[in-house]
C-alpha positions as CSV (number, residue, x, y, z in Angstrom):
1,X,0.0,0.0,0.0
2,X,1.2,3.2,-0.6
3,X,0.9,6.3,1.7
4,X,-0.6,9.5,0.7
5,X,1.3,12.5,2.2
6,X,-1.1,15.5,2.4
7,X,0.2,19.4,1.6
8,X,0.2,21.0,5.1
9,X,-3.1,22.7,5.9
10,X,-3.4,26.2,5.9
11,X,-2.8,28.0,8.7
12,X,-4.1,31.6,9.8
13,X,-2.1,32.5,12.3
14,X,0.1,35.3,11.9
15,X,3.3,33.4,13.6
16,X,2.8,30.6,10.7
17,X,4.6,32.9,8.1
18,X,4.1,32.9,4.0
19,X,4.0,29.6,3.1
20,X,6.7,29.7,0.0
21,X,5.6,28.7,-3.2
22,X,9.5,27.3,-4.6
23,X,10.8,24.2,-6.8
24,X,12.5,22.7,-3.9
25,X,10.8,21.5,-0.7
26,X,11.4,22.8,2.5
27,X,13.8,21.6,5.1
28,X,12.3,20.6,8.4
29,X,14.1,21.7,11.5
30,X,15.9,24.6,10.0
31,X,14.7,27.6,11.4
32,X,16.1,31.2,10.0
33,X,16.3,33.7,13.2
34,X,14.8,37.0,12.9
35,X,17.5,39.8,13.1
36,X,15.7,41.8,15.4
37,X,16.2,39.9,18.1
38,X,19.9,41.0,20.2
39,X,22.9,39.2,20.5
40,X,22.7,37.1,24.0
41,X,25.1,38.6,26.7
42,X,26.4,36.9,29.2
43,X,24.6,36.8,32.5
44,X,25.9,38.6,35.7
45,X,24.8,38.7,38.6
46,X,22.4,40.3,40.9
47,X,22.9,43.5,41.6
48,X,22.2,42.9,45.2
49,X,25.7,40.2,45.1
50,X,27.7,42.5,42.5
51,X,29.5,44.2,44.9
52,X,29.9,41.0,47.2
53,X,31.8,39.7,44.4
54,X,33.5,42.2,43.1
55,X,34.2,44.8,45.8
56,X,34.6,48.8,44.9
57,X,36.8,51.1,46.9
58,X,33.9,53.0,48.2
59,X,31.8,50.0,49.4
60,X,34.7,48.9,51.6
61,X,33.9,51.8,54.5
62,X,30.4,51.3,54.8
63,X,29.0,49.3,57.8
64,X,26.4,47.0,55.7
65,X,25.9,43.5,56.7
66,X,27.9,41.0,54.3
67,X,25.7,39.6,52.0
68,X,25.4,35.1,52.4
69,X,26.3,33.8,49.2
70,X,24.6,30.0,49.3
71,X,27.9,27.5,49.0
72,X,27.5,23.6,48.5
73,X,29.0,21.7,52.1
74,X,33.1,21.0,51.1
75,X,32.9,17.8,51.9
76,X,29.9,17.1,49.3
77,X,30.8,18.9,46.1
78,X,28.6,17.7,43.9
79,X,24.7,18.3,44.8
80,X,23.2,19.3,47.5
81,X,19.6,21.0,48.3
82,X,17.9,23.6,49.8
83,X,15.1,22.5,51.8
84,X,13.7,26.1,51.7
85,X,9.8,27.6,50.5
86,X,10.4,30.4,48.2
87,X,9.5,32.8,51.1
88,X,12.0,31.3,53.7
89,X,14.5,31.7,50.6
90,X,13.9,35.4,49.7
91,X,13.8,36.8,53.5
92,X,15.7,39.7,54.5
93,X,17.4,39.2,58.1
């Protein structure tokens, strides 16, 4: 038996595109990026821990508490986990 393979159906959305009407068949799995969209960056991070990590000259004098950067136990470097709610996780002592 042989199997029919139907055209695609037309779709109305406006995120389906044109459909394009060429001799050769579309590729599936190759998407063509819009150039609107930026370039990724790199990520950084918060600006609450910024100067923790990187410490200025002016931030050095000031009598602010010292921010707790979350570290894995030394003696288990591979996972570990927080056993915290989101709220117990974003309190300010």
């Amino acid at each position: 038996m042989a199997s029919l393979i139907s055209p695609r159906p037309f779709a109305s959305s406006p995120l389906a595109g044109v459909p394009q009407r060429t001799g050769s068949p579309a590729r599936p799995g190759t998407a063509r990026r819009n150039p609107s969209f930026p370039p990724s960056r790199a990520l950084r991070p918060f600006p609450s821990i910024a100067n923790t990590l990187r410490p200025t000259p002016t931030s050095s004098g000031s009598n602010k508490k010292p921010i707790k950067l979350i570290q894995p136990p030394l003696n288990q470097p591979c996972v570990f986990t927080l056993n915290l709610t989101q709220a117990e996780l974003s309190r300010q002592d």
